[in-house]
C-alpha positions as CSV (number, residue, x, y, z in Angstrom):
1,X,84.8,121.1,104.2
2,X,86.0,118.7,101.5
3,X,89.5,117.3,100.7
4,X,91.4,119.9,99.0
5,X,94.2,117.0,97.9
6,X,94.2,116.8,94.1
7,X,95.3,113.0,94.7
8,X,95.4,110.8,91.9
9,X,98.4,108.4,92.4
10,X,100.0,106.3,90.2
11,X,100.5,103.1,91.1
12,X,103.9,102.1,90.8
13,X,106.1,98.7,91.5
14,X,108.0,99.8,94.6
15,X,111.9,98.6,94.2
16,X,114.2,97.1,97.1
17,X,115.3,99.3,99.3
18,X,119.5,99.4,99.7
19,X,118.4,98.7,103.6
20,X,116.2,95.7,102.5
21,X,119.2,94.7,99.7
22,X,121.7,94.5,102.8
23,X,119.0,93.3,105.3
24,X,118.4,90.3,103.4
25,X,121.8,89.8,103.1
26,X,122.5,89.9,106.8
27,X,120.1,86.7,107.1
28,X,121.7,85.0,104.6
29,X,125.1,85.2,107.2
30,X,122.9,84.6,109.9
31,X,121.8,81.7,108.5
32,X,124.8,80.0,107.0
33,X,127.2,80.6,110.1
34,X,124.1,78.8,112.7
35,X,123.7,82.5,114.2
36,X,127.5,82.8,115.7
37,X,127.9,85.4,113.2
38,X,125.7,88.7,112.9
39,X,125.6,91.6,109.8
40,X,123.3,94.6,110.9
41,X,122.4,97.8,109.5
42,X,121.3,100.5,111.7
43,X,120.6,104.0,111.5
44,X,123.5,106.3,111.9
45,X,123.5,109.8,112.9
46,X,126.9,111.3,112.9
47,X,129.3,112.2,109.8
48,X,130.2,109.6,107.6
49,X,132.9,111.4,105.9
50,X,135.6,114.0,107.7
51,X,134.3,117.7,108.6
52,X,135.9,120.9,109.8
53,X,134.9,121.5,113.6
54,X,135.4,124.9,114.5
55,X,136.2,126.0,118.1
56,X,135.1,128.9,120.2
57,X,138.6,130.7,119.0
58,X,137.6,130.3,115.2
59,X,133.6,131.7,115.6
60,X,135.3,134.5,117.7
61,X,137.6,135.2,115.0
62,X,135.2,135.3,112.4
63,X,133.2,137.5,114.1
64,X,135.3,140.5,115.0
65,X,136.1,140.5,111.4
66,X,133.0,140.6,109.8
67,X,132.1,143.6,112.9
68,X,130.3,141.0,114.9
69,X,127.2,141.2,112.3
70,X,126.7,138.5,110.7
71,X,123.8,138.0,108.3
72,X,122.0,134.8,108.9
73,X,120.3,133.2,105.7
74,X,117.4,131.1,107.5
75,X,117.1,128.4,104.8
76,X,120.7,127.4,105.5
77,X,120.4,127.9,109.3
78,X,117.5,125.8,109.1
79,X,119.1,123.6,106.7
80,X,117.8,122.3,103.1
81,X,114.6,120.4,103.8
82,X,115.4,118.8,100.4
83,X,118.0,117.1,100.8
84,X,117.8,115.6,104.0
85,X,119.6,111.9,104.0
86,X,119.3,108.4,104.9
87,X,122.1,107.3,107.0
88,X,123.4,103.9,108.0
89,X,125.9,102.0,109.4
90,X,126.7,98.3,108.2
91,X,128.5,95.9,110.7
92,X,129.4,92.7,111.4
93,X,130.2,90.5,114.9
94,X,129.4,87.8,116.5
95,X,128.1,86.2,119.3
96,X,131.0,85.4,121.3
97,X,132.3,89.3,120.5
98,X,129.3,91.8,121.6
99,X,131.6,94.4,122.7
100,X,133.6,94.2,118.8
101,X,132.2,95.5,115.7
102,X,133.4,95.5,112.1
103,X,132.3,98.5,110.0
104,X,131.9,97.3,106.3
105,X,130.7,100.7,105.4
106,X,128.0,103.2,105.8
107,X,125.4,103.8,103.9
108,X,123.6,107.1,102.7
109,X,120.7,108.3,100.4
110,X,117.3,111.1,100.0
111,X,113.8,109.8,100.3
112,X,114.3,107.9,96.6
113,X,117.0,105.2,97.4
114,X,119.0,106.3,94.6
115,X,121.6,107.3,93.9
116,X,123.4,105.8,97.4
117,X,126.5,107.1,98.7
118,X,128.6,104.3,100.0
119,X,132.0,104.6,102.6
120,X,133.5,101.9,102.8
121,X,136.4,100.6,104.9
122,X,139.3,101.4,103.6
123,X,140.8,97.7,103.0
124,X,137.7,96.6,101.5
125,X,138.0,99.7,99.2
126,X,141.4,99.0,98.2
127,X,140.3,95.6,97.5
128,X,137.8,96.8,95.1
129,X,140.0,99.3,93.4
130,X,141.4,96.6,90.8
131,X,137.4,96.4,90.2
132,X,136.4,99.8,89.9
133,X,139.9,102.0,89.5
134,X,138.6,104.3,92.2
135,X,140.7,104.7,94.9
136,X,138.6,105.7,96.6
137,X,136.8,105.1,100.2
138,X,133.5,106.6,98.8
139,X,131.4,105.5,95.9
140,X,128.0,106.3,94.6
141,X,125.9,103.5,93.1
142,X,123.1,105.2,90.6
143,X,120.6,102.8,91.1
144,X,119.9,99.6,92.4
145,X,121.1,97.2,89.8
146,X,124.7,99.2,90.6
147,X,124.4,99.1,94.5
148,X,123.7,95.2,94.4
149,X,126.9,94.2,91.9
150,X,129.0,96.8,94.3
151,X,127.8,95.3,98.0
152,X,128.4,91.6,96.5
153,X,132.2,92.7,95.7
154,X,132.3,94.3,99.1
155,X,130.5,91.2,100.9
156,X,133.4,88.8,98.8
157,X,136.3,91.3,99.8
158,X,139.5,89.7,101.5
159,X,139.1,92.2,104.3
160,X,135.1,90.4,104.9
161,X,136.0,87.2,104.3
162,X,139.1,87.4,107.0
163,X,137.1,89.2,109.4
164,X,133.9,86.5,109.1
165,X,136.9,84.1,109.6
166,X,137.9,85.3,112.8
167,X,134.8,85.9,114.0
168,X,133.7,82.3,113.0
169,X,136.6,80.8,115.0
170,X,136.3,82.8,118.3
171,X,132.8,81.6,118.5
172,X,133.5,78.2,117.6
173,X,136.4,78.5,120.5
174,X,133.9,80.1,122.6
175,X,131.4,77.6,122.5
176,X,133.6,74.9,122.8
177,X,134.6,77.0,126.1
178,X,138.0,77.3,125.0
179,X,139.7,80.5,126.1
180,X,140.0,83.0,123.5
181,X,144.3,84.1,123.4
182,X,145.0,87.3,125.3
183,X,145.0,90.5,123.1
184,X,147.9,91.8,122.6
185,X,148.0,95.6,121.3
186,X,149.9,96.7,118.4
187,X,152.8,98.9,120.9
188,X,153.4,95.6,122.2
């Protein structure tokens, strides 16, 4: 039997991935802090924004009021095959801190790379705000040229800069085997 693929592909210039974009960027902090501190992205698989969970009580509920039927569409039980998304999670630490990370944001987008969904931490997104004028923790970047200006203001953001800091110092103290201060907790 012969291919029945009507395959003629175009060739076309692949762009950067947002994971490459913030990838590269990782090594660039790698690089300038000697290693001590480390930017990853990984793959994330919980929400990224809040959700309604519903208990036992609320199925229950909804059940005895609909007569216990309840008509099942199978594209939405199986879920939109469509619009399945890219998820990932974008931290910092550092060597002397395995056990601490810093969540600059997650990221999330289809199959195309664009348009990205981005959720950031709220300082960093309060820092941006005189940027942008959206106060807001989520923003979309359309495309790519958008994602890069918007992850360079997040990368220069008080909130990173003070974090990389602190991070910088403890594993300066560290390797200078200087005991790090006690924590103290905010009830304290």
């Amino acid at each position: 039997m012969s291919s029945m693929w009507n395959l003629e592909l175009n060739e076309v210039v692949a762009s950067t991935s947002p994971v490459d974009i913030v990838e590269e960027q990782c090594e660039y902090l790698r690089k300038h802090t000697d290693g001590k501190i480390i930017a990853k992205i990984s793959g994330y698989y919980e929400p990224i924004s809040s959700y309604t969970r519903y208990g036992f009580g609320s199925l229950l509920r909804s059940a005895l009021q609909s007569g216990g039927d309840t008509k099942v569409d199978i594209q939405e039980d199986l879920g939109d095959i469509g619009n399945t998304y890219f998820t990932y999670e974008f931290f910092i630490t550092s060597i002397a801190t395995p056990n601490y990370k810093f969540r600059v944001m997650f990221m999330r987008h289809d199959i195309t790379g664009y348009p990205i969904e981005l959720v950031m931490d709220a300082d960093i997104a309060h820092d941006m705000s005189f940027i942008y004028s959206n106060n807001s923790q989520n923003f979309v970047c359309e495309n790519e040229r958008v994602f890069k200006e918007v992850l360079e203001e997040i990368l220069n953001s008080t909130k990173v800069a003070k974090v990389i800091n602190a991070l910088y110092s403890t594993a300066l103290r560290e390797e200078q085997n200087e005991p790090l201060p006690p924590l103290v907790s905010e009830d304290s």
